[in-house]
N, C-alpha and C positions, 0 to 999 in steps of 0.2 A: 504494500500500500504506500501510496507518496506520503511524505511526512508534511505538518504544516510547517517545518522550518524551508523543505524543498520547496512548497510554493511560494510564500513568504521573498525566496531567497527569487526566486526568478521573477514575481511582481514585482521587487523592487531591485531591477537589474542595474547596476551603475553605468553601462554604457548605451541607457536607452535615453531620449529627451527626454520620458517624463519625469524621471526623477530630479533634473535638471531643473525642474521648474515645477516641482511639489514640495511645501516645504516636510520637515522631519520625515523623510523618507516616503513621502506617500506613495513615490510612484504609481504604477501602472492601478489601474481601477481594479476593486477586492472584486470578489464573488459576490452578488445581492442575488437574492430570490428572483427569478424570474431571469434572470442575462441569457441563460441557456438557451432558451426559447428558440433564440436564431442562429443560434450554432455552438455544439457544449463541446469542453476539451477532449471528449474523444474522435469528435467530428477533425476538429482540426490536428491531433495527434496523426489520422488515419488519410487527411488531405496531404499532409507533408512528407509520408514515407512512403503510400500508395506507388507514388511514380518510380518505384523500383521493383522491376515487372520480373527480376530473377527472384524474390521473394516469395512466398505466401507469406499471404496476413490472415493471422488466426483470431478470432474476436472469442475471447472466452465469454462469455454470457447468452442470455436468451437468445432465440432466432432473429426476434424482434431489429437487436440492435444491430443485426447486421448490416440491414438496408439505408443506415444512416447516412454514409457516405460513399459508399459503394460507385464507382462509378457515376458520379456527376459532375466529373470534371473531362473536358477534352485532351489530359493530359499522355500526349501522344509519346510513345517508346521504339526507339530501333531495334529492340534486341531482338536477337534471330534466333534463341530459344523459344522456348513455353513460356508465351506471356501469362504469369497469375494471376495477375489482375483484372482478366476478364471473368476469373471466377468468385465466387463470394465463398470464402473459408468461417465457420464458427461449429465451436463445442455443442450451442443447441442446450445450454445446463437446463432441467427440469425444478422440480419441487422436492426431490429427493435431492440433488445435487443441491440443494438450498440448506438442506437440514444437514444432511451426513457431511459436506462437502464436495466441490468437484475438480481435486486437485488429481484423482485418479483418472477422470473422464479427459483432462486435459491433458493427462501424460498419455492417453489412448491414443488424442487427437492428433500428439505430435507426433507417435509415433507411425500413426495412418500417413498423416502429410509426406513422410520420409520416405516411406515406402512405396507410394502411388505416386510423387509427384519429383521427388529429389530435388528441391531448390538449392540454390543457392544459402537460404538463412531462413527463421523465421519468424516474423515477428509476432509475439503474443499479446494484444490488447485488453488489457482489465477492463472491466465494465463496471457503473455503478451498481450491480447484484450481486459480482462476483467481490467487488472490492468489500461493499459494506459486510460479506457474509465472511471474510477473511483468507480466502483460497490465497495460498502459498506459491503463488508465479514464479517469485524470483529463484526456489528450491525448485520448482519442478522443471524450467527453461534450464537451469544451469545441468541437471539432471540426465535431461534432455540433448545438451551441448553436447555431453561428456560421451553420452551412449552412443551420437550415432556422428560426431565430428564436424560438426556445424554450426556457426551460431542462431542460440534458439534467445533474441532479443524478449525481454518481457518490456510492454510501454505501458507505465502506470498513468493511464490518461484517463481515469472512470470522469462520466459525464458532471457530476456533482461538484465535483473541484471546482470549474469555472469555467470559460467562453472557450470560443476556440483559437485566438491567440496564444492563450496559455497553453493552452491541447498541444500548439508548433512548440512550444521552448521543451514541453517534456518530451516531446518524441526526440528534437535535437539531444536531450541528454540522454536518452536510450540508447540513439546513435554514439553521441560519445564515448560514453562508458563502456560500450559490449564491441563496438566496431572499428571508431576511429587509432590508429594504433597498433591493429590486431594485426599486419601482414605490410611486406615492405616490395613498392613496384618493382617489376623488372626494370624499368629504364628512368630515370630520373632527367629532367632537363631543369635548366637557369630558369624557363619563362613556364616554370609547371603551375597554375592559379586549380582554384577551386571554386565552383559556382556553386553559391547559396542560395537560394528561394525561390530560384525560378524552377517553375510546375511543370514549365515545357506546356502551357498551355492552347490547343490548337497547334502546335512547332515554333513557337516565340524564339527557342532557343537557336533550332535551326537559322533562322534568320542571321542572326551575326557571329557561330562560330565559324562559319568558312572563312568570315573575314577574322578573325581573329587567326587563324590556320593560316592563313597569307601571311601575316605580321610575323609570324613564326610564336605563336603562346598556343602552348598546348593546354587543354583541359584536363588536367589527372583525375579529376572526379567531382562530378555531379549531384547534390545536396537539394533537393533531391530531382528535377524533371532529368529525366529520362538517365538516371541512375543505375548505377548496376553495385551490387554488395560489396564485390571482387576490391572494384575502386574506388570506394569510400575507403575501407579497410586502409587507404596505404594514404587516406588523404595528410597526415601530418607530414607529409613528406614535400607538400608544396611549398611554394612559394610564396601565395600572396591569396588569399580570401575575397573573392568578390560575391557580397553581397546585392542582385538582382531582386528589387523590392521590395521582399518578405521582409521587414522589419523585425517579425516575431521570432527569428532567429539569430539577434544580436549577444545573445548571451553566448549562442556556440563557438562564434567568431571571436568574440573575447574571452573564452574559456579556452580556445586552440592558441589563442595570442599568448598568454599566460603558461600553458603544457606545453605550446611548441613551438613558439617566436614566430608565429605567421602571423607577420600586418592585417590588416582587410580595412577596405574601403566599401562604397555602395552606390550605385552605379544604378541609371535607367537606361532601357535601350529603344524608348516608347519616341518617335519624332528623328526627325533629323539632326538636328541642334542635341539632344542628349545622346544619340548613339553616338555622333562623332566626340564628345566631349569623353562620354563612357570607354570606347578604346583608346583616345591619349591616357585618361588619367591610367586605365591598365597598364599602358605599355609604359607610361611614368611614374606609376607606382614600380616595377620590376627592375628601374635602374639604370639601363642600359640604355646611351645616346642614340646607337646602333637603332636598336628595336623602337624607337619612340621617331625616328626618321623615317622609318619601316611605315609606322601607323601613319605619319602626316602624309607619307605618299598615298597610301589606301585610301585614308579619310577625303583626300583631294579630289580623287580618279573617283570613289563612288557618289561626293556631293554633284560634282559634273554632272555626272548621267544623271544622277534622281534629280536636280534641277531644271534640265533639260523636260525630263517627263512631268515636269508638275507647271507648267505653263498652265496649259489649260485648265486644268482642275481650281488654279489659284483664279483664272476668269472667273468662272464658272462658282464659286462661292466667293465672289466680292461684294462685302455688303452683309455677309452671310452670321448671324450671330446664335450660339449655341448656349445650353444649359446642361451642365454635365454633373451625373449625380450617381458615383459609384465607389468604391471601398479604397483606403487605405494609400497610399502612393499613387493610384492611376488619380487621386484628384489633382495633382498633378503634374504628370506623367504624359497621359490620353488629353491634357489641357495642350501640351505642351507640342504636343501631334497635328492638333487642329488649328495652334496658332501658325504652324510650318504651312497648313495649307488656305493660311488668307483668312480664318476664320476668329472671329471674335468670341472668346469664352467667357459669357457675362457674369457666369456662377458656378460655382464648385459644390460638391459636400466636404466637409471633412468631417463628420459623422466618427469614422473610421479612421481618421488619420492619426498619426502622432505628433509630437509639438514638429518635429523636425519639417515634416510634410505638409503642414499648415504654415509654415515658413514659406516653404517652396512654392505651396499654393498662392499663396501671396504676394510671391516674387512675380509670378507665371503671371496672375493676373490684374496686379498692380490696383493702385487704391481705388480704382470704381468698382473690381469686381466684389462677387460678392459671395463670401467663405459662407455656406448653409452648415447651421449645426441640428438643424431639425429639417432635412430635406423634401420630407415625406409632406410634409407642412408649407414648407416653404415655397417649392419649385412653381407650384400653380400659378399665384400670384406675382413672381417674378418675371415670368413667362410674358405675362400680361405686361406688366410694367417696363421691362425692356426691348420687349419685342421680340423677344427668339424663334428664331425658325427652325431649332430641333432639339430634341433633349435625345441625350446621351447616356442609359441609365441601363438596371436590371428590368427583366421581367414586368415586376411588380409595378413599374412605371409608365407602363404601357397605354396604361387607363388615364393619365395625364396629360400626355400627347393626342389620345383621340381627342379626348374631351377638350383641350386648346385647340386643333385641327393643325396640330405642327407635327413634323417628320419626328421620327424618332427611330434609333440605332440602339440595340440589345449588346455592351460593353462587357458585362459580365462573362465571367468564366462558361457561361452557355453558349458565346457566340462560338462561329463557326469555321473564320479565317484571324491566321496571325496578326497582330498590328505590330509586331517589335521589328527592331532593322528598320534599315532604307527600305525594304519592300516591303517591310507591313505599311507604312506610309502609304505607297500605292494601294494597299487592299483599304485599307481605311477612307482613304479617299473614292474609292469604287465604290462603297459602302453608302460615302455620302452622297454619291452621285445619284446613285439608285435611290435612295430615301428623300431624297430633294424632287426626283421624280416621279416616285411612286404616286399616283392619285387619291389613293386610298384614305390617307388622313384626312383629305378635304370635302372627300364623300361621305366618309361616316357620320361627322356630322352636321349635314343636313338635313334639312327637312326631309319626309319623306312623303313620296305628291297627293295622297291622299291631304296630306295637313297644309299644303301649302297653299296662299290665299283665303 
C-alpha cells in the first residue's frame, strides 16, 4: 500500500511550480472528496505506463476496474512483437478474495500471464479493493520476479489516493524503483537523451524524432509513448532528460538528476516556433558546438519548407480568432500552433495547468487574452464577446460550439491526427481548414422551416 509520507512526498515535489508559489509547502492540491470523478490515480498510473506495448498490465481488482483506462488513448506503438495492450489483463478478485484475500489469485495470474503470453515485465496495479483489503503486491510481484526472471513491477496507484496527476508520479516511481537501473545498453553515445511524457499520442513522437536522428541525438529510451521495458531498464545511462509536456513526471526527472547526474529540461514540440526552439535547447543542452550547428542547419532547411506551405493556410485564416479550452500545457502549446498559422487565440483554460504553464499561457497570449479558470462556465460568453470563430476543446464542448454556431476542433487525446512537429502544423491547419468549412455548425442552429416566419 502507498504510505501517506509517499504521497505527501510527491504532492509536495520541490521541482514542480506549485510549490514555488504555495506558501508552507502547500504544493500541488490534496485529495478532496469528489477530484476523482474525472480521473483517479489509477486512471493516470495506467495512462503513463500503458504505452509500453512489451508489457502486460495486470489490474488486481474487480473486472469493473478494468475498463477504466483501457484503451482510450491513441497512443500508437512500433513494436513488432505482441502488442499487450490491445488486451485488457485483471485478476477478476471476487467476494471470497475480499474476505480470505487474493494474494494467491494474483500469484495464479502472474503466473498464467508468463506462461500464455511471455512479456517482457509486468506491471501489477493495486486497486482501491484490493488496497483497502490489504493484499501483499509488493511480496507477491517480487515473488513473482524471482520464479520466473522478469520484472513483475507492483504500481500502488489505488483510485482513492487522488487524481490522476498523482496516478503519473506513482507509476514514474514504480518505474524507478523496479526498472530504471536494472540493465546497462549495449551501445552508449555522447547525445543519448530520454523522452519523458510524451504518450506518443496519435504519433506526436514520430513527428520530430527523424529530425532529431539527423542532428545525430539518439533516443535510449522512451518514458513512456511508444516504450519498450528493455530501454527504460538502461535509461540512467543517458545523457540529458527531456521532458515532452507531462509535467506530472517532474519528480522522476529530479529523482534521476539526484541517483544519476542527468540534467532535464522540458521542451514543447506543438507549432513551429516551439519545435524549432525544443531541438536547439536539446542539442544545447548536450554541449556540443558540433551538434547544436547540426540542429541550426535542420531547424533552417525544415522552417523553409513549412513556410513555404503555410502561405495559404495563413490567407485563408486572416482575421480568424479562436477559443481554446483543453488540459495542462497544450493551453499553451496548441495556442502557440494556431498563432504560427495567422490565428488569434483570445482564451485559454488553465483549469489544468501549473503555475509554470499559466506563465507560458500568458506569455502566448499577452494581456488581452484571457486565462479561463472555470472554462466550462466561461467559454460561452466569451465566444460572444470577442467574437471567435472556433473553439478548440474536448468532446464535452461540443454542445458550445453548436449552440454559438462557430466551428469547433476535438484537441483532446480522442482526436485523430498528430499536431506535434512541423507536420503536425500542417494536419492542424487541414483540421482548420475543414472546420472553417464544414457547414454544419451554421445549420444546426437554425430554425427549422416549419418554425420559420
Amino acid at each position: 500500500m502507498v504510505s501517506r509520507a509517499k504521497i505527501n512526498e510527491l504532492l509536495n515535489e520541490s521541482a514542480c511550480s506549485h510549490s514555488a508559489h504555495k506558501p508552507k509547502g502547500g504544493g500541488c492540491d490534496k485529495p478532496k472528496p469528489g477530484m476523482a470523478a474525472g480521473g483517479c490515480a489509477f486512471d493516470g498510473a495506467q495512462i503513463s505506463l500503458f504505452p509500453y506495448a512489451d508489457a502486460v498490465h495486470l489490474v488486481h481488482g474487480p473486472q469493473t476496474c478494468l475498463g477504466a483506462s483501457w484503451e482510450t488513448r491513441e497512443t500508437l506503438s512500433s513494436y513488432g512483437g505482441r502488442n499487450h495492450t490491445v488486451m485488457g489483463f485483471t485478476t477478476g478478485i471476487t467476494t471470497n478474495d475480499v474476505i480470505f484475500g487474493g494474494d494467491k489469485r494474483l500469484a495464479d495470474s502472474i503466473d498464467y500471464v508468463v506462461t500464455h503470453y511471455a512479456p517482457e515485465a509486468i506491471f501489477v496495479y493495486s486497486t482501491c479493493v484490493t488496497a483497502l483489503v490489504g493484499d501483499d503486491i509488493d511480496m507477491t510481484c517480487k515473488l513473482g520476479s524471482q520464479k520466473h526472471g522478469i520484472p513483475v513491477v507492483p504500481v500502488h496507484a489505488p483510485g482513492f489516493v487522488g487524481g490522476k496527476n498523482l496516478g503519473s508520479r506513482l507509476a514514474g516511481e514504480a518505474v524507478l524503483e523496479h526498472l530504471i537501473g536494472t540493465k546497462e545498453p549495449e551501445i552508449s553515445t555522447p547525445y543519448d537523451i530520454n523522452l519523458i511524457g510524451d504518450y506518443n499520442v496519435t504519433g506526436d513522437m514520430w513527428q520530430y524524432l527523424p529530425l532529431l536522428e539527423r542532428i545525430g541525438i539518439r533516443v535510449l529510451s522512451s518514458m513512456s509513448g511508444d516504450g519498450r521495458v528493455s530501454s527504460v531498464r538502461t535509461a540512467h545511462r543517458a545523457k540529458l532528460n527531456v521532458i515532452v509536456c507531462a509535467k506530472s513526471l517532474v519528480t522522476l526527472t529530479r529523482k534521476m538528476q539526484e541517483q544519476y547526474g542527468i540534467p532535464w529540461i522540458s521542451v514543447s514540440f506543438y507549432g513551429k516556433r516551439d519545435t524549432s526552439f525544443a531541438i536547439l535547447e536539446i542539442a544545447q543542452a548536450l554541449g556540443d558546438p558540433a551538434l547544436v550547428e547540426r540542429a541550426k542547419a535542420v531547424i533552417a532547411e525544415e522552417e523553409a519548407k513549412l513556410e513555404a506551405r503555410l502561405v495559404p493556410y495563413r490567407e485563408m485564416f486572416a482575421g480568424k480568432k479562436a477559443v481554446l479550452n483543453t488540459g495542462g500545457n497544450k493551453a499553451w502549446s496548441i495556442a502557440s500552433g494556431l498563432q504560427d498559422l495567422g490565428i488569434e487565440v483570445v482564451a485559454t483554460s488553465i483549469r489544468k495547468s501549473t503555475e509554470d504553464d499559466i506563465e507560458k499561457a500568458r506569455e502566448y497570449l499577452g494581456p488581452e487574452g484571457i486565462l479561463m479558470k472555470a472554462p466550462a462556465s466561461e467559454q460561452s460568453k466569451i465566444i460572444d464577446e470577442k467574437g471567435a470563430h472556433i473553439l478548440l476543446a474536448g468532446g464535452r464542448s461540443l454542445y458550445t460550439a453548436i449552440k454559438k454556431k462557430i466551428s469547433f476542433i476535438d484537441v483532446n487525446q480522442e482526436k485523430k491526427v498528430s499536431y506535434g512537429g512541423y507536420e503536425g502544423l500542417i494536419n492542424l491547419a487541414e483540421d482548420l481548414r475543414h472546420a472553417f468549412g464544414n457547414p454544419v455548425f451554421a445549420n444546426v442552429g437554425r430554425k427549422a422551416p416549419w418554425e420559420v416566419g
